[in-house]
MOPAC internal coordinates of N, CA, C and O (Angstrom, degrees):
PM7 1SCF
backbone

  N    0.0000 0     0.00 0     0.00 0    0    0    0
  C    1.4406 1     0.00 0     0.00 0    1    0    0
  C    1.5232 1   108.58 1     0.00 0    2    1    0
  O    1.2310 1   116.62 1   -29.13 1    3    2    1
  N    1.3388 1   124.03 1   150.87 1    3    2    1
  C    1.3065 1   114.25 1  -176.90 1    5    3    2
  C    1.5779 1    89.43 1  -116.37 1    6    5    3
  O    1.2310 1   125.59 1    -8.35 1    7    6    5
  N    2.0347 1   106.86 1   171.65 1    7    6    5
  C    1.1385 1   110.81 1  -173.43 1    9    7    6
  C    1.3117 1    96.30 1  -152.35 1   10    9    7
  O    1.2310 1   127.53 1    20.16 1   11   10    9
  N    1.4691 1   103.12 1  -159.84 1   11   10    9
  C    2.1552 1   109.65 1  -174.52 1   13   11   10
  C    1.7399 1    74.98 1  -134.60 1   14   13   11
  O    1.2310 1   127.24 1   -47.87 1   15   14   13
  N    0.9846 1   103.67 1   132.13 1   15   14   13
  C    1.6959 1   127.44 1   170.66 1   17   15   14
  C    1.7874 1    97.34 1  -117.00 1   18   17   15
  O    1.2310 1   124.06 1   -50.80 1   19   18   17
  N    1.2789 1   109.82 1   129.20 1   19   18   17
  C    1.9237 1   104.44 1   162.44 1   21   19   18
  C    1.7409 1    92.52 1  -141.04 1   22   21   19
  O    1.2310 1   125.31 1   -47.71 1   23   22   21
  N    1.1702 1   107.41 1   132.29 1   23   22   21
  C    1.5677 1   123.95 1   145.55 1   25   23   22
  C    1.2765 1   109.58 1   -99.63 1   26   25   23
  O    1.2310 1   122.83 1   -18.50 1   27   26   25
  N    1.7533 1   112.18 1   161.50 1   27   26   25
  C    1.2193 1   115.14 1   175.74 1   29   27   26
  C    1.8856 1    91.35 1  -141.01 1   30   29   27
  O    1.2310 1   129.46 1     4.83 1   31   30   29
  N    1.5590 1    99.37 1  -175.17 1   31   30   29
  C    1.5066 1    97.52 1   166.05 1   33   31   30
  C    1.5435 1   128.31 1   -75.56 1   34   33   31
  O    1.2310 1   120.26 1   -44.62 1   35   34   33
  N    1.1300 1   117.12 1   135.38 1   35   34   33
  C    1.4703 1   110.97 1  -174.09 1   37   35   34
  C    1.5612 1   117.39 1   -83.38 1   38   37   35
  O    1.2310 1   121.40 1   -59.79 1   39   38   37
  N    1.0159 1   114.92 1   120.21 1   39   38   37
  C    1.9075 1   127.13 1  -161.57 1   41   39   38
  C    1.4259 1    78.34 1   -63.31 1   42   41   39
  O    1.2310 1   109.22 1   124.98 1   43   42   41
  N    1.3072 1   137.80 1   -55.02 1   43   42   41
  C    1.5959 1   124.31 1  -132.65 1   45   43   42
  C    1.9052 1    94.86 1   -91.60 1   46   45   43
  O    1.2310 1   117.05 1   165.32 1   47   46   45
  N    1.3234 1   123.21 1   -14.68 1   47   46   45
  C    1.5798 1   156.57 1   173.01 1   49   47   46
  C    1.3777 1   105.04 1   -45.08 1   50   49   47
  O    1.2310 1   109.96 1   -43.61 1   51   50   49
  N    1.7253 1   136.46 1   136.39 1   51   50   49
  C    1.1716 1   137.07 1  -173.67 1   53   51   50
  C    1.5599 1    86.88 1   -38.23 1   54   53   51
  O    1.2310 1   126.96 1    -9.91 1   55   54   53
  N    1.3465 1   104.21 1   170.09 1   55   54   53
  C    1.7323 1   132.00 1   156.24 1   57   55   54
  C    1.1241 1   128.66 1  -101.87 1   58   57   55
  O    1.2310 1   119.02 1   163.48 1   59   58   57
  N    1.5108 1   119.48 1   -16.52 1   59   58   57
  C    1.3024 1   124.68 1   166.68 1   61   59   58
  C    1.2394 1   118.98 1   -71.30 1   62   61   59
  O    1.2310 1   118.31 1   -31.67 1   63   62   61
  N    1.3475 1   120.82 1   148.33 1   63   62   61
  C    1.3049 1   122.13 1   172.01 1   65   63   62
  C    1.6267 1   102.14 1   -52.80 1   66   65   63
  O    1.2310 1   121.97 1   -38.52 1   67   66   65
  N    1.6430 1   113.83 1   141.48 1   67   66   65
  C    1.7063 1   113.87 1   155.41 1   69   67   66
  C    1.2619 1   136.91 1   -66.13 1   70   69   67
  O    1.2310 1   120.15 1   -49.84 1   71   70   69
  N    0.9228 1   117.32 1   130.16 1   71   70   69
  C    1.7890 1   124.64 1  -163.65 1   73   71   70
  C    1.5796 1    92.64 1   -57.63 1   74   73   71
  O    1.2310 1   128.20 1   -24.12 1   75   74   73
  N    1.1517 1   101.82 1   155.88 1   75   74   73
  C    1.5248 1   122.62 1   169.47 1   77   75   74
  C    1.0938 1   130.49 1   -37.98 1   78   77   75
  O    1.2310 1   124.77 1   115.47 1   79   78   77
  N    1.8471 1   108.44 1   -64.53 1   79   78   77
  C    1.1190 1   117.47 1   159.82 1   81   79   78
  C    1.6047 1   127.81 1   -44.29 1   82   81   79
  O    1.2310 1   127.64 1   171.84 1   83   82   81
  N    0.7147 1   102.89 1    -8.16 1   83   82   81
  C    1.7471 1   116.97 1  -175.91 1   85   83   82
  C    1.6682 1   115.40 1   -99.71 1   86   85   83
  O    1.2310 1   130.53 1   141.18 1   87   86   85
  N    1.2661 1    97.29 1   -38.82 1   87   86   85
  C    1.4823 1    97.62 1  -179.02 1   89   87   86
  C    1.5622 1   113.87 1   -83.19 1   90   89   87
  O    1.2310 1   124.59 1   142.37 1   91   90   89
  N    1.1853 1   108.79 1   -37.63 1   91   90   89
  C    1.6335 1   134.63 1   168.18 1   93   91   90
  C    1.8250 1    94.17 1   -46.40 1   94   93   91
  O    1.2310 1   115.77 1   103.31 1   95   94   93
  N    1.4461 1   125.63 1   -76.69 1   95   94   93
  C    1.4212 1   118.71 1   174.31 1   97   95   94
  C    1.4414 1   113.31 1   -39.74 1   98   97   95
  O    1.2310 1   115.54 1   141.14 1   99   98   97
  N    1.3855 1   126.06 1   -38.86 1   99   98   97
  C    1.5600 1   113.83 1   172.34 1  101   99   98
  C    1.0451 1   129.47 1   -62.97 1  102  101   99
  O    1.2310 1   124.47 1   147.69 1  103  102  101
  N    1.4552 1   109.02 1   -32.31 1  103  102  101
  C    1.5366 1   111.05 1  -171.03 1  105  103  102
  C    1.5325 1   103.81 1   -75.82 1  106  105  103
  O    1.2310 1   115.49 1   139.14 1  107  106  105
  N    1.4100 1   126.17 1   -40.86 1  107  106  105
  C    1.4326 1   161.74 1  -160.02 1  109  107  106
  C    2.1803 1    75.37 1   -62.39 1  110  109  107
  O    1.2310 1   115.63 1   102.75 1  111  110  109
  N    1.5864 1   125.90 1   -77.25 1  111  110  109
  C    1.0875 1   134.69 1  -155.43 1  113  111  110
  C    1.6816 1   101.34 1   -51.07 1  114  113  111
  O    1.2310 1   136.37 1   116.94 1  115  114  113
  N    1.4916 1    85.91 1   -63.06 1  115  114  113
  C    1.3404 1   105.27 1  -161.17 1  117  115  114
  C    1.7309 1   103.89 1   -55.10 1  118  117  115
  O    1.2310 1   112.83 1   162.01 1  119  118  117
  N    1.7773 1   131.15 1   -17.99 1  119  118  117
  C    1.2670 1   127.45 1  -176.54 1  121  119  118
  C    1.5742 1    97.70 1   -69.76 1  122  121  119
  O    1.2310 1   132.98 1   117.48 1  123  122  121
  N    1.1029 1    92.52 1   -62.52 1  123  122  121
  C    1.8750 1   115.83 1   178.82 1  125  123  122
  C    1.6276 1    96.16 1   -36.71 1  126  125  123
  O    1.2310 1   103.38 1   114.74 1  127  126  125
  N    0.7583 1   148.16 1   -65.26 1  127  126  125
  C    1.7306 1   143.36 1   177.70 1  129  127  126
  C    1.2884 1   109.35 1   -53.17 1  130  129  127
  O    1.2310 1   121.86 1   146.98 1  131  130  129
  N    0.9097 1   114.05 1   -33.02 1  131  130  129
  C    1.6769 1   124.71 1   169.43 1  133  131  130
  C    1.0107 1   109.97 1   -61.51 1  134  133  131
  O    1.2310 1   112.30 1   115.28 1  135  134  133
  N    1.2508 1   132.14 1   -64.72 1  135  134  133
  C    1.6369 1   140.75 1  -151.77 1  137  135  134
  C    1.3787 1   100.47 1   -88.51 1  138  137  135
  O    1.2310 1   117.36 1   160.33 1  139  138  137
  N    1.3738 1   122.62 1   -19.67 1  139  138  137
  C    1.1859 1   141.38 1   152.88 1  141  139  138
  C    0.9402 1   130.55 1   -48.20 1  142  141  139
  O    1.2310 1   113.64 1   175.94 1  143  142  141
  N    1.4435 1   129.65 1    -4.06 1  143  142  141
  C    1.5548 1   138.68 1  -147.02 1  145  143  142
  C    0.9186 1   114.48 1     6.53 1  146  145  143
  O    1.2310 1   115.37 1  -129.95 1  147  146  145
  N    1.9099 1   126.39 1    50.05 1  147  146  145
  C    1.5848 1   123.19 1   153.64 1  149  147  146
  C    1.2332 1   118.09 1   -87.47 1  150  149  147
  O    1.2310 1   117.65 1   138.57 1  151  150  149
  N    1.6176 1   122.09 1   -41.43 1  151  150  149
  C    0.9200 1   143.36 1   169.55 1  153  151  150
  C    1.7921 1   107.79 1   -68.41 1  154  153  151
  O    1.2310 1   122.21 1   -63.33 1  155  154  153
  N    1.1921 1   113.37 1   116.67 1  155  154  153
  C    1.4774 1   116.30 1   166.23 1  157  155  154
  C    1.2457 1   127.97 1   -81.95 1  158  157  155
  O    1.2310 1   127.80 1    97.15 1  159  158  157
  N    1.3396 1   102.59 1   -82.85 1  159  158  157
  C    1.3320 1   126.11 1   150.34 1  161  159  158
  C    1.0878 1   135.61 1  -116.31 1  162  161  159
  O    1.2310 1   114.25 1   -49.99 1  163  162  161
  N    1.7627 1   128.48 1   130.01 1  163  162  161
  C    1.8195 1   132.54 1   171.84 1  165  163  162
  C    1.7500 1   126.10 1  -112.00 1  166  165  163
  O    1.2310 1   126.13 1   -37.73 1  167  166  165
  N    0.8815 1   105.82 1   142.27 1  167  166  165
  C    1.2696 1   118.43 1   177.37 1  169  167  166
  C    1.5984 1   119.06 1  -129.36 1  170  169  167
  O    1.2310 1   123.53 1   -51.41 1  171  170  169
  N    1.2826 1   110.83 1   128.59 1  171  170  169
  C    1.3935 1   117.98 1  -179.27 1  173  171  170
  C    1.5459 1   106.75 1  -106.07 1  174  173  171
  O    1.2310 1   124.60 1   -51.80 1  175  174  173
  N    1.7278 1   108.78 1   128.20 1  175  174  173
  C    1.4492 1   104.01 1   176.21 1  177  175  174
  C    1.2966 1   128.54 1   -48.72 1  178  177  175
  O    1.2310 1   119.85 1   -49.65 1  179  178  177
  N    1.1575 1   117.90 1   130.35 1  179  178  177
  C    1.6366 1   105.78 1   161.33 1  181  179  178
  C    1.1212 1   140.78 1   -15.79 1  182  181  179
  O    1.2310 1   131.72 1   123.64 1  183  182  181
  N    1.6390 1    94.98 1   -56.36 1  183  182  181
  C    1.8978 1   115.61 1  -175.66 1  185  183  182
  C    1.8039 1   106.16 1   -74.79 1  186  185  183
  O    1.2310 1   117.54 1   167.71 1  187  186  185
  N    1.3394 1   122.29 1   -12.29 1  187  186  185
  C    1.5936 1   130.52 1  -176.16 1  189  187  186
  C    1.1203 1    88.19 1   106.13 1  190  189  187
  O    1.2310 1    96.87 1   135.95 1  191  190  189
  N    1.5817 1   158.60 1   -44.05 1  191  190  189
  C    1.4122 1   139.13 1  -125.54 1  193  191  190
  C    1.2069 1   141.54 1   -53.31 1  194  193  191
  O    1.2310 1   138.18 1   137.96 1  195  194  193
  N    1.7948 1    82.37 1   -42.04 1  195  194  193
  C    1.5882 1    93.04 1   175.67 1  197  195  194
  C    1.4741 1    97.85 1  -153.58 1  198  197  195
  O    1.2310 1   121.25 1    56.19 1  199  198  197
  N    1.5448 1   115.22 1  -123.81 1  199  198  197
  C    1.3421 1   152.19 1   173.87 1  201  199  198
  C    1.0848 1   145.05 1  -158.21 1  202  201  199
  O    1.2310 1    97.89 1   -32.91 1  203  202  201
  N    1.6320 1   157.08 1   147.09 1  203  202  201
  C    1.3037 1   136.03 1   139.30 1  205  203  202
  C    1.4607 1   108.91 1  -106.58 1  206  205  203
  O    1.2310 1   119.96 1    -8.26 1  207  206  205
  N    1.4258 1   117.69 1   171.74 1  207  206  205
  C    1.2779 1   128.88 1   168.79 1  209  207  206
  C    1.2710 1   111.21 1  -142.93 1  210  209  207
  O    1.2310 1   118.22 1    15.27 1  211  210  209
  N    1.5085 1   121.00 1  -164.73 1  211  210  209
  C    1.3598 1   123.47 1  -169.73 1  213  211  210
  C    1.1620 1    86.76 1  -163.15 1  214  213  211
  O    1.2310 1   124.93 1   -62.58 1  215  214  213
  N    1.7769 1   108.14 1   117.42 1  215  214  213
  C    1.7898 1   127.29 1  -165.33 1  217  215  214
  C    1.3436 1   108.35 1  -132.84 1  218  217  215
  O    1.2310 1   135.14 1   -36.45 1  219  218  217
  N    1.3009 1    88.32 1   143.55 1  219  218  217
  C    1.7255 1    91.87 1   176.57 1  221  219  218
  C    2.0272 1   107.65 1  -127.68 1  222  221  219
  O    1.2310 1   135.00 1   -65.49 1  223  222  221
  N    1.5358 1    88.58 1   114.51 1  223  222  221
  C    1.4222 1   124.94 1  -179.60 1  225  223  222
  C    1.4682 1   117.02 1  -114.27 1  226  225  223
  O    1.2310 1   115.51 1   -20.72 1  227  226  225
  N    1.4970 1   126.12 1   159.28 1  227  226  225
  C    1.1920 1   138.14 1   164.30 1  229  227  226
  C    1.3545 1   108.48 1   -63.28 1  230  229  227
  O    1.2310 1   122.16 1   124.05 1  231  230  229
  N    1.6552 1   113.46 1   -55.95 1  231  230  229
  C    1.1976 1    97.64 1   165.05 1  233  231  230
  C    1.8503 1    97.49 1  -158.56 1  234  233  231
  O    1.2310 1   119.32 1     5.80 1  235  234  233
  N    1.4080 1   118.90 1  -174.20 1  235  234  233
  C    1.2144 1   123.57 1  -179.80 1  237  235  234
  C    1.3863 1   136.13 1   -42.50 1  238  237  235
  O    1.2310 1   130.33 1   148.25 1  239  238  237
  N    1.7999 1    97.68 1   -31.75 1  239  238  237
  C    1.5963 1    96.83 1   176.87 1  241  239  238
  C    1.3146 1   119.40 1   -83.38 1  242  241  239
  O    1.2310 1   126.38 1   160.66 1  243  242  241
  N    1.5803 1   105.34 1   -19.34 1  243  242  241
  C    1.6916 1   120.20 1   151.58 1  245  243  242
  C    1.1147 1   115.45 1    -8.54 1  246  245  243
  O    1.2310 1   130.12 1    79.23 1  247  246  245
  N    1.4516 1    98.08 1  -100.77 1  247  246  245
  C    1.2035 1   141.47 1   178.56 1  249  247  246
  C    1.5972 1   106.83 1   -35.38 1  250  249  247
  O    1.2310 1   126.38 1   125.77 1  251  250  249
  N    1.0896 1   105.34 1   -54.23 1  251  250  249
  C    1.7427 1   109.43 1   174.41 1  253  251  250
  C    1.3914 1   134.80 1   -32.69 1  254  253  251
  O    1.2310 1   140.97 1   139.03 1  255  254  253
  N    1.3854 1    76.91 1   -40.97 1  255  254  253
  C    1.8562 1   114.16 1  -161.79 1  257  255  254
  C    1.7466 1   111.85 1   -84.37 1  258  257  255
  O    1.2310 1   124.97 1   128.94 1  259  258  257
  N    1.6400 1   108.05 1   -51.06 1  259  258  257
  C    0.7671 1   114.80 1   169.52 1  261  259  258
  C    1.7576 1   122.49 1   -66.65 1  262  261  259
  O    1.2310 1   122.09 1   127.57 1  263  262  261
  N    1.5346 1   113.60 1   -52.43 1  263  262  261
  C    1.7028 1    94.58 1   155.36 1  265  263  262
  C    0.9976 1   129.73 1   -70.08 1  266  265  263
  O    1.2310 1   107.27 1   150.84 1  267  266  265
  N    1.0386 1   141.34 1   -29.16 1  267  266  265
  C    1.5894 1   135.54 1   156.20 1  269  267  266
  C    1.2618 1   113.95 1   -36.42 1  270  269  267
  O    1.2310 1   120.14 1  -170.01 1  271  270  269
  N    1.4691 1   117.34 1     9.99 1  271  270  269
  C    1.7166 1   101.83 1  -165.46 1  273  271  270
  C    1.7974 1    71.56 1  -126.89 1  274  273  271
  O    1.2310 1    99.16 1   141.26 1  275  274  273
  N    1.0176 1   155.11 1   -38.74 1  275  274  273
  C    1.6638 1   139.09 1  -179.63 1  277  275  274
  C    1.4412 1   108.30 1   -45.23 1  278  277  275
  O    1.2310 1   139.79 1   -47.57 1  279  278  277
  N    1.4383 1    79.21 1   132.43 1  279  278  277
  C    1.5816 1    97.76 1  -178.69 1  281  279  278
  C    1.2646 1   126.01 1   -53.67 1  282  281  279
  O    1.2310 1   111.84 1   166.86 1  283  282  281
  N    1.0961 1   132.99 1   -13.14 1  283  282  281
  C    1.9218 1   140.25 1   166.94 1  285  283  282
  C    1.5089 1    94.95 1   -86.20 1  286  285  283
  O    1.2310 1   111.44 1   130.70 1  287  286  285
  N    1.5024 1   133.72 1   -49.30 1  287  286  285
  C    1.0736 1    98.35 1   169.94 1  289  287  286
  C    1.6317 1   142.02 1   -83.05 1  290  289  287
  O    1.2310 1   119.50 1   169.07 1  291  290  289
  N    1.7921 1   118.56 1   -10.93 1  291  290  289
  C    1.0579 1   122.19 1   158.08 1  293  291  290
  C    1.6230 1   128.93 1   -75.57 1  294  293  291
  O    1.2310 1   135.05 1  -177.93 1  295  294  293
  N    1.2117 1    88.48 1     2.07 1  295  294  293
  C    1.7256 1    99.31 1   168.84 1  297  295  294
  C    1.3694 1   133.20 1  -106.46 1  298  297  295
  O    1.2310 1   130.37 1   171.63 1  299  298  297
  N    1.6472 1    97.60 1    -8.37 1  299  298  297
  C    1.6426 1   113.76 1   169.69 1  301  299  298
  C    1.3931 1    98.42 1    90.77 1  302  301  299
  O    1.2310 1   100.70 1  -149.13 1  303  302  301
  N    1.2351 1   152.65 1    30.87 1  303  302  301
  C    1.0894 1   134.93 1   150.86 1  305  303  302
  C    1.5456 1   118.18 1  -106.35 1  306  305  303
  O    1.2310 1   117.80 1  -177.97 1  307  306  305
  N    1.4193 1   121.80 1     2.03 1  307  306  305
  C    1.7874 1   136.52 1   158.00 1  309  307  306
  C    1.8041 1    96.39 1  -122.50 1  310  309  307
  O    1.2310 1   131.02 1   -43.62 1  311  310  309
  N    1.8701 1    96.34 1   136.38 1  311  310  309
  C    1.2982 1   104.99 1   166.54 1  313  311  310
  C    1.1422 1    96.95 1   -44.83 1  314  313  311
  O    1.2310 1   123.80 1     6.33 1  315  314  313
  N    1.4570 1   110.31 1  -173.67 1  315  314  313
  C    1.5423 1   140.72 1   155.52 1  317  315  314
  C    1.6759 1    99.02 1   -77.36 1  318  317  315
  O    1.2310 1   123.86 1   -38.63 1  319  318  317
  N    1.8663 1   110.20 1   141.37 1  319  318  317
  C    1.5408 1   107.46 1  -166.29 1  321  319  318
  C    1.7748 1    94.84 1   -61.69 1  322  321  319
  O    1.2310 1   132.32 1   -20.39 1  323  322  321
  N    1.7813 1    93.82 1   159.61 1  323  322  321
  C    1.6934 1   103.00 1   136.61 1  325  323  322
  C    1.0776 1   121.23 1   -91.69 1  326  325  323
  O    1.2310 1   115.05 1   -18.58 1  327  326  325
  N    1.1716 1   126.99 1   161.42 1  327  326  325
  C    1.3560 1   123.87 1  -176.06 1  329  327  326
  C    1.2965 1   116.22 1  -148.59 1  330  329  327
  O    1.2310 1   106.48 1   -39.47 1  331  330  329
  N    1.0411 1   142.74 1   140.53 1  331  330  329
  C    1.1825 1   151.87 1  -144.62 1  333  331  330
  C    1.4157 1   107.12 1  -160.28 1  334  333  331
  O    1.2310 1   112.39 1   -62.25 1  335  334  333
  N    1.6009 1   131.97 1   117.75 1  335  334  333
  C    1.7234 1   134.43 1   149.03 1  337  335  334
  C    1.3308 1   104.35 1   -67.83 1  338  337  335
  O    1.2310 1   132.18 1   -35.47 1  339  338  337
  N    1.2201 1    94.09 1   144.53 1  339  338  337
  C    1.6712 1   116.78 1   178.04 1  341  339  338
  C    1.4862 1    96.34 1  -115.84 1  342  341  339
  O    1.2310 1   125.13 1   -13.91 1  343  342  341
  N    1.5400 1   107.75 1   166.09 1  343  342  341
  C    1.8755 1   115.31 1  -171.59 1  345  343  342
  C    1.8941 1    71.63 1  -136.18 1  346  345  343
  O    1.2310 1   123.54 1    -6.90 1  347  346  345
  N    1.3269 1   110.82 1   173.10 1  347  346  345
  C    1.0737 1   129.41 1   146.01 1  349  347  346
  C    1.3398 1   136.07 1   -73.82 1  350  349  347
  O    1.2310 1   114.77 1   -51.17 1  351  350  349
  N    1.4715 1   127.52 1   128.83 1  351  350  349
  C    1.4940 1   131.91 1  -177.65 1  353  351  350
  C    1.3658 1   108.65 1   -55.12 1  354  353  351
  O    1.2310 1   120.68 1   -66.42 1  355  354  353
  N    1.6118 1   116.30 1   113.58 1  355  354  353
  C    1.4669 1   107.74 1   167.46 1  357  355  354
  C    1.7407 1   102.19 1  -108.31 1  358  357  355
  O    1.2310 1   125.16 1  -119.86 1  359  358  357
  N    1.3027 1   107.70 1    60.14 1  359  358  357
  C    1.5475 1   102.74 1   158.74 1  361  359  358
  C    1.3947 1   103.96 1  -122.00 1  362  361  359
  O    1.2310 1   121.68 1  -154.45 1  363  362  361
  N    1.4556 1   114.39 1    25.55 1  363  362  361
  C    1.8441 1   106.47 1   154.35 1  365  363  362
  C    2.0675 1   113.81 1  -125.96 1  366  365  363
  O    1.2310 1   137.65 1  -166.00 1  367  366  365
  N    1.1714 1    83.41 1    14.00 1  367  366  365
  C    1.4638 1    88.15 1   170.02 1  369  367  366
  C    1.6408 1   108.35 1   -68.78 1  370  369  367
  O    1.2310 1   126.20 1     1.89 1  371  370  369
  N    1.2849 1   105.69 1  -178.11 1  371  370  369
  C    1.5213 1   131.14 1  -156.23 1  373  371  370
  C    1.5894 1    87.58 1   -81.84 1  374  373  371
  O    1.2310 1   118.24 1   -52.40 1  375  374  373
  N    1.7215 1   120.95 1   127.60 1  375  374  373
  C    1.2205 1   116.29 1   174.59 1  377  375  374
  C    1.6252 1   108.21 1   -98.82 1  378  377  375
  O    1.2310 1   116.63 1   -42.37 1  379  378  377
  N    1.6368 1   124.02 1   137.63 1  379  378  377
  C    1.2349 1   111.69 1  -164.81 1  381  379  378
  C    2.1224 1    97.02 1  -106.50 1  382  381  379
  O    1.2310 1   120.10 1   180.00 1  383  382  381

């Protein structure tokens, strides 16, 4: 099933910027989910805040589990994802 995953920054989350090494492991995770075909599609806010993506899981707690395990978010500097299932739009189906 695919879904809309968004993290953002966590207010309650260090304040310092994240060390390098840290961000470097995210990007490093987050490719690997990619190449993985879990990760579909990502987008990073404009403003830095957060993110969404577009994941493909069995189901939500999946998905949960598996971002919940990136290192910005097991380190407290990304909430824990939202997550959301998506259905497909049937307002372009065949009108009878």
């Amino acid at each position: 099933m695919q879904l809309i995953a968004t993290v953002t920054l966590n207010p309650e989350g260090p304040q310092a910027a994240p060390p390098t090494d840290l961000r470097e492991a995210e990007f490093q995770a987050a490719r690997g989910l990619y190449m993985d075909g879990f990760i579909r599609q990502i987008w990073v806010y404009a403003d830095g805040s957060g993110s969404s993506m577009i994941v493909e899981a069995p189901s939500a707690a999946v998905a949960a589990d598996r971002l919940g395990a990136l290192p910005m978010v097991s380190g407290g500097y990304l909430t824990p994802p939202t997550i959301v299932a998506l259905a497909p739009y049937w307002g372009f189906g065949p009108r009878t």
